[in-house]
Z-matrix of the N, CA and C atoms (Angstrom, degrees):
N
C 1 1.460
C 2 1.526 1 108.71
N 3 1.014 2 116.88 1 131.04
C 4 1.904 3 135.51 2 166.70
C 5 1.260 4 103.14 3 -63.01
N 6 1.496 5 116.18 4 125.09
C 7 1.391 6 125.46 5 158.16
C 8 1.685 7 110.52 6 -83.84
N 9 1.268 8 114.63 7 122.56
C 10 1.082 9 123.97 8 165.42
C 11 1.744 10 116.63 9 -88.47
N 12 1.307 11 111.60 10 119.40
C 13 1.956 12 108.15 11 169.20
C 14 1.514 13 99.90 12 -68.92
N 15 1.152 14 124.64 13 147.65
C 16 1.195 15 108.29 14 150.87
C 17 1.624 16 125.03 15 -92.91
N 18 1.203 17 105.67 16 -4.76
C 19 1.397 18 106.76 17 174.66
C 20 1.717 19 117.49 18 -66.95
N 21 1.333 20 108.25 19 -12.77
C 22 1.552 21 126.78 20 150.10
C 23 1.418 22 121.15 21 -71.89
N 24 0.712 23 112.06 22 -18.60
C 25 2.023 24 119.77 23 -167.17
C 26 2.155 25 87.18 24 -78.66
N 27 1.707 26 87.34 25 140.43
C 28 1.044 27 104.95 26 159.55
C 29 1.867 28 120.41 27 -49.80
N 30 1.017 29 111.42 28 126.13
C 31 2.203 30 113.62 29 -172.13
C 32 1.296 31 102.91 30 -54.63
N 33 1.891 32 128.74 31 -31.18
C 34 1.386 33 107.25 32 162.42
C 35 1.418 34 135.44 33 -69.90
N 36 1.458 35 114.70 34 -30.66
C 37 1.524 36 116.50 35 175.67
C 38 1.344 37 104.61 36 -74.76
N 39 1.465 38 131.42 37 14.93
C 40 1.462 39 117.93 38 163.39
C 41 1.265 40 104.69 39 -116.39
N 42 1.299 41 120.88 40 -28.76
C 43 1.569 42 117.16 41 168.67
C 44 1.436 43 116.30 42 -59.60
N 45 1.644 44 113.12 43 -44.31
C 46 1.614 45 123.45 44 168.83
C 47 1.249 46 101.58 45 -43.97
N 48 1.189 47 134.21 46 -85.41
C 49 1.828 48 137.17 47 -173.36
C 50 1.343 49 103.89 48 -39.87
N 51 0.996 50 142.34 49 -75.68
C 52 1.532 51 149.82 50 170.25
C 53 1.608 52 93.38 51 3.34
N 54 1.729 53 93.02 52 -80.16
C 55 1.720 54 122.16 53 -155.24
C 56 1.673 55 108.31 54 -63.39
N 57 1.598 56 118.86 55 -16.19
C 58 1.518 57 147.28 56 -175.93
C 59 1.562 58 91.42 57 -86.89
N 60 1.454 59 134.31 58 -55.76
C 61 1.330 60 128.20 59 -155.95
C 62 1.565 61 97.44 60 -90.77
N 63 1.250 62 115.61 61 -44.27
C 64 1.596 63 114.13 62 173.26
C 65 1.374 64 122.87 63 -44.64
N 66 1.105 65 109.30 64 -52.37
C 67 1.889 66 123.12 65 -176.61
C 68 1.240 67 113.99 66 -60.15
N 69 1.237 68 111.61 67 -45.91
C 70 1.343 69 127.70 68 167.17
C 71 1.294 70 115.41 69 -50.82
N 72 1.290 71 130.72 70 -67.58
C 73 1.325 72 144.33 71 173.03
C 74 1.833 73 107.50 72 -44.86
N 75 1.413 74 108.38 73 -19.40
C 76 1.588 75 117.20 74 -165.46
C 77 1.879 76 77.31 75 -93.00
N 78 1.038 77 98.99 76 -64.74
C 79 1.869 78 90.92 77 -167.47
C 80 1.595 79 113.79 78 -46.73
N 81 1.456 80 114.16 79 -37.76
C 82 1.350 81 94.99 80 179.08
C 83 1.319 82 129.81 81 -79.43
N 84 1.492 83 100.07 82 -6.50
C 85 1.971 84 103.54 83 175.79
C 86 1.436 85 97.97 84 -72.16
N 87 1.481 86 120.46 85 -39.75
C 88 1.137 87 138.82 86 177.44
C 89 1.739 88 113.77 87 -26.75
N 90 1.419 89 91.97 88 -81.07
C 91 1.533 90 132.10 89 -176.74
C 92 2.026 91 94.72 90 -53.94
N 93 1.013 92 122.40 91 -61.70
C 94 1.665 93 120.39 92 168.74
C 95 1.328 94 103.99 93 -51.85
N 96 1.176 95 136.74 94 -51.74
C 97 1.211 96 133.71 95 -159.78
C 98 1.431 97 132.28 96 -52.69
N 99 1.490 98 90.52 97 -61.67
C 100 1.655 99 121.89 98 148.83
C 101 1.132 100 141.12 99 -91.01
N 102 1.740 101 103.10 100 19.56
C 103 1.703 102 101.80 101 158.70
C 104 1.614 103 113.33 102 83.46
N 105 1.153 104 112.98 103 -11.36
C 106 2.065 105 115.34 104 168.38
C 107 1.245 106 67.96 105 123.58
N 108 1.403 107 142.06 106 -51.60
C 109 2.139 108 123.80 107 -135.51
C 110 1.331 109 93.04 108 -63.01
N 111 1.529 110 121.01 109 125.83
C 112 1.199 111 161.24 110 170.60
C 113 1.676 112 103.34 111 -61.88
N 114 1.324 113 109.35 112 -64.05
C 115 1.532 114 109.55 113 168.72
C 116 1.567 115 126.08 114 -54.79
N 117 1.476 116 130.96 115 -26.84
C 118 1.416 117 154.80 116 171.28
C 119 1.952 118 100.44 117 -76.52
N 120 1.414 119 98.61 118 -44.72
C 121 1.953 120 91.39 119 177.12
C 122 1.458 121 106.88 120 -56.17
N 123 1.458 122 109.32 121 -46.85
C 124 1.430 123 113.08 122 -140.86
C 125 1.520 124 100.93 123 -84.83
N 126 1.189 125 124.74 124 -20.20
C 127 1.411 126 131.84 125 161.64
C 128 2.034 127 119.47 126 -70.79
N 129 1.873 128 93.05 127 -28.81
C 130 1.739 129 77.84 128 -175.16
C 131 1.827 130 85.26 129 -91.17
N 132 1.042 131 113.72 130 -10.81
C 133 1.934 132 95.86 131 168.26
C 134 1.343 133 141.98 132 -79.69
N 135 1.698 134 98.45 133 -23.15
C 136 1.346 135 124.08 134 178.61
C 137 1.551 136 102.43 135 63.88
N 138 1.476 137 100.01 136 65.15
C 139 1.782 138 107.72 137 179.61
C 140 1.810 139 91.82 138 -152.41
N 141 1.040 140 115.06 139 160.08
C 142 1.548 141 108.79 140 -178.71
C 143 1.581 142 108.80 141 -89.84
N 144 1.025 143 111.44 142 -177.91
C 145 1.624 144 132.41 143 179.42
C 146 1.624 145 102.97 144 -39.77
N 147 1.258 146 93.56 145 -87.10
C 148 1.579 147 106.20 146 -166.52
C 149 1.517 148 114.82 147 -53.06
N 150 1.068 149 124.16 148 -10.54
C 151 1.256 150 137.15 149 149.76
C 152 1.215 151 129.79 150 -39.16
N 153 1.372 152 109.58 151 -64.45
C 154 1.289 153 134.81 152 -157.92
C 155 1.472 154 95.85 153 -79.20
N 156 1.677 155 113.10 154 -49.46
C 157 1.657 156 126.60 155 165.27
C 158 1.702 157 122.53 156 -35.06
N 159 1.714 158 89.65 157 -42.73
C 160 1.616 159 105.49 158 -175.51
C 161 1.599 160 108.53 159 -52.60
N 162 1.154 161 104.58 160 -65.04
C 163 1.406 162 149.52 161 -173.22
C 164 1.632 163 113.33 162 -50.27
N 165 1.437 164 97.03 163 -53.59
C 166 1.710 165 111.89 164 -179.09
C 167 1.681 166 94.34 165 -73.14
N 168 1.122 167 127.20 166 -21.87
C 169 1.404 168 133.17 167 -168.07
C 170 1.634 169 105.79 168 -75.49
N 171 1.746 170 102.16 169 -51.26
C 172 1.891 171 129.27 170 -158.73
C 173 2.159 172 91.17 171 -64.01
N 174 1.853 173 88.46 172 -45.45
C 175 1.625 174 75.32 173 -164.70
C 176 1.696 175 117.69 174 -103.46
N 177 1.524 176 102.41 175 6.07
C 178 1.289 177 97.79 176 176.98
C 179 1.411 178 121.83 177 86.10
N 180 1.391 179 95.51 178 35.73
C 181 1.765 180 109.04 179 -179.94
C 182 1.278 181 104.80 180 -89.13
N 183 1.338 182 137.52 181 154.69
C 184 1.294 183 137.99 182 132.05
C 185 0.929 184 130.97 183 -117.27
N 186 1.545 185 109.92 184 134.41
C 187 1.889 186 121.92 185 176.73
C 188 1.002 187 125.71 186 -78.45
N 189 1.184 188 118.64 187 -166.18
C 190 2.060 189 125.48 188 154.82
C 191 1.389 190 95.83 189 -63.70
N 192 1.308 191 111.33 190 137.84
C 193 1.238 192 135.96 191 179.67
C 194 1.928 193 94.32 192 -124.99
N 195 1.541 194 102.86 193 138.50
C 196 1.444 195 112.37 194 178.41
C 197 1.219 196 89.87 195 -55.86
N 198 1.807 197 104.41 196 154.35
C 199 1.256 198 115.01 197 115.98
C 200 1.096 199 148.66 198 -27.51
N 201 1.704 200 128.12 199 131.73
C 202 1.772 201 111.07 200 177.12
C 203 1.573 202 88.51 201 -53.44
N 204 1.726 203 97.97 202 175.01
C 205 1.260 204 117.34 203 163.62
C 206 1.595 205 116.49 204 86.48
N 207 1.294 206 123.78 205 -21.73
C 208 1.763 207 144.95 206 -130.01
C 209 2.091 208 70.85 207 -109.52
């Protein structure tokens, strides 16, 4: 395996990761906050639903998931 420095890395692909690990870290205070409800995130983020879906999808969050039957 290649060690990469990052002090070599182009200043956007470290700002990208940065802004990737941050958001993330924002969804899961998120995601605790409000209990998994997806509809309750997307209001304390001020981003819509499917967003939050996108997103909960990108980093591997999970919410409240219905009940069977629901």
């Amino acid at each position: 395996m290649v060690e990469i420095k990052e002090e070599l890395l182009p200043e956007a692909f470290v700002h990208s990761k940065v802004m990737r690990k941050v958001e993330k870290d924002l969804f899961l205070i998120a995601c605790r906050k409000c209990k998994g409800n997806q509809s309750a995130m997307a209001k304390y983020l001020g981003i819509s639903r499917s967003k939050v879906i996108d997103r909960m999808k990108l980093y591997g969050i999970e919410g409240n998931k219905r009940r069977e039957g629901w």
